[in-house]
C-alpha positions as CSV (number, residue, x, y, z in Angstrom):
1,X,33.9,-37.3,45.0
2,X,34.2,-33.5,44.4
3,X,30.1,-33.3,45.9
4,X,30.7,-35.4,48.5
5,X,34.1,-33.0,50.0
6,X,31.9,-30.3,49.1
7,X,29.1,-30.7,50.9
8,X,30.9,-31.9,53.9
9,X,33.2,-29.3,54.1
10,X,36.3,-31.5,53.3
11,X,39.0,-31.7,50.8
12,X,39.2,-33.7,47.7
13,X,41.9,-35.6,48.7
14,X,40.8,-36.3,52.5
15,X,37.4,-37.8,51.2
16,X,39.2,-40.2,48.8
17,X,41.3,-41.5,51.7
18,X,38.2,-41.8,53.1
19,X,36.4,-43.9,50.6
20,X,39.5,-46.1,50.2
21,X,39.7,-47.0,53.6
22,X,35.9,-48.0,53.5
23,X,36.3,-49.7,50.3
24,X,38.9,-52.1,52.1
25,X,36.5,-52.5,54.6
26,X,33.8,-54.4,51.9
27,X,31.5,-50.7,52.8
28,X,31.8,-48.4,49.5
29,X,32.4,-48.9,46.3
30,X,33.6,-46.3,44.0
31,X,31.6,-46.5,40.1
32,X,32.2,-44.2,37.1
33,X,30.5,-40.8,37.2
34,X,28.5,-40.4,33.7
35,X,28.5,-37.1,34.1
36,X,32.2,-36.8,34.2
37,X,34.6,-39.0,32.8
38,X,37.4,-38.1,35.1
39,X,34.7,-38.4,38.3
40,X,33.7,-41.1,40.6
41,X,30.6,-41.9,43.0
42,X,30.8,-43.7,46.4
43,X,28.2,-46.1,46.6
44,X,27.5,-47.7,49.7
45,X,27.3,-51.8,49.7
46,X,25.0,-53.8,51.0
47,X,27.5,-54.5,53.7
48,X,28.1,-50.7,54.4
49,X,24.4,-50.2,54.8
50,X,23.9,-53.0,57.1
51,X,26.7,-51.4,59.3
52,X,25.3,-48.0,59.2
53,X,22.0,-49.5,60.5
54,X,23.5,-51.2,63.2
55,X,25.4,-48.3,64.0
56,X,22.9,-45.6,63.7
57,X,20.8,-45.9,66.8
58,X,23.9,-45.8,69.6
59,X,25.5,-43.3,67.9
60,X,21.7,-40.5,67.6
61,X,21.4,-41.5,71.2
62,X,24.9,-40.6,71.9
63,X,24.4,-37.2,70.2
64,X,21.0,-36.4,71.3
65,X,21.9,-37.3,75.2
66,X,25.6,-35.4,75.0
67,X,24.8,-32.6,73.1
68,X,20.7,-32.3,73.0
69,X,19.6,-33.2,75.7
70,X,21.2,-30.7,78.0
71,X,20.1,-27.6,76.3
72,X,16.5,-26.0,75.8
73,X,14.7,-25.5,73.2
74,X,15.9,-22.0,72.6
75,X,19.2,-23.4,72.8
76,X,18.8,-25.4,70.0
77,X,16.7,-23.8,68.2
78,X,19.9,-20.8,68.6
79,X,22.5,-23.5,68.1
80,X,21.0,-24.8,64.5
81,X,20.9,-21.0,63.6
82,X,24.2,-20.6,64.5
83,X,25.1,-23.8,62.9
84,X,23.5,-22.8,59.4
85,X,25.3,-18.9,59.7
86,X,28.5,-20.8,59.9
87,X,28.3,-23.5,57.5
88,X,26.4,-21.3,54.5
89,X,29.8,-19.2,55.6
90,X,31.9,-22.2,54.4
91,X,30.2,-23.4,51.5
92,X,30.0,-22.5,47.9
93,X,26.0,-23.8,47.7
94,X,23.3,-25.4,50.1
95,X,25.1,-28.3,51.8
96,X,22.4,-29.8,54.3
97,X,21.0,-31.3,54.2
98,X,21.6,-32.5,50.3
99,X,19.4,-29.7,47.6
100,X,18.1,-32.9,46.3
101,X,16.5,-34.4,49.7
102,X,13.0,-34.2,49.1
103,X,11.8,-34.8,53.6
104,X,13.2,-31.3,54.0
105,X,11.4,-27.6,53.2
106,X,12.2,-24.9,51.5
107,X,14.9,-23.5,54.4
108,X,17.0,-26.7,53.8
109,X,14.8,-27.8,57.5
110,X,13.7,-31.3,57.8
């Protein structure tokens, strides 16, 4: 849990609220960290991930044609550097996307 509020900028605390409302809801369980006795991982159900998929494609279009579409390229191009100034700002280490996803480069850029 301590990865998962740190790479997306929240506290402890609010992320396990989080994951228990979603674990009600049948999308996340929580399993032992072996790593750390005193951790726990979030893994997403089968039930979760068929919700995300169904989810996924209204919600990019919703983002890409509110805030996307409307600006150039240079605009974007300006907003993802502004984006990566602020959040390198905020965090103790590379947060996105994850250091261990291997579809992006060496700048962290898919």
């Amino acid at each position: 849990m301590s990865q998962l509020a740190s790479t997306s900028l929240s506290s402890r605390s609010r992320i396990s609220h989080a994951v228990a409302r979603l674990e009600e809801a049948g999308w996340v369980r929580r399993r032992p960290c072996e790593d750390d006795r005193r951790g726990a991982l979030a893994q997403l159900t089968d039930e979760g991930l068929a919700y995300l998929r169904a989810a996924a494609p209204a919600h990019v279009e919703t983002v890409r044609t509110y805030l996307f579409d409307p600006l150039t390229r240079e605009q974007q191009a300006a907003l993802r550097d502004v984006t990566d100034t602020l959040v390198a700002n905020m965090a103790d280490g590379p947060v996105w996307p994850a250091a261990d996803d291997p579809t992006a480069d060496a700048g962290g850029r898919r």
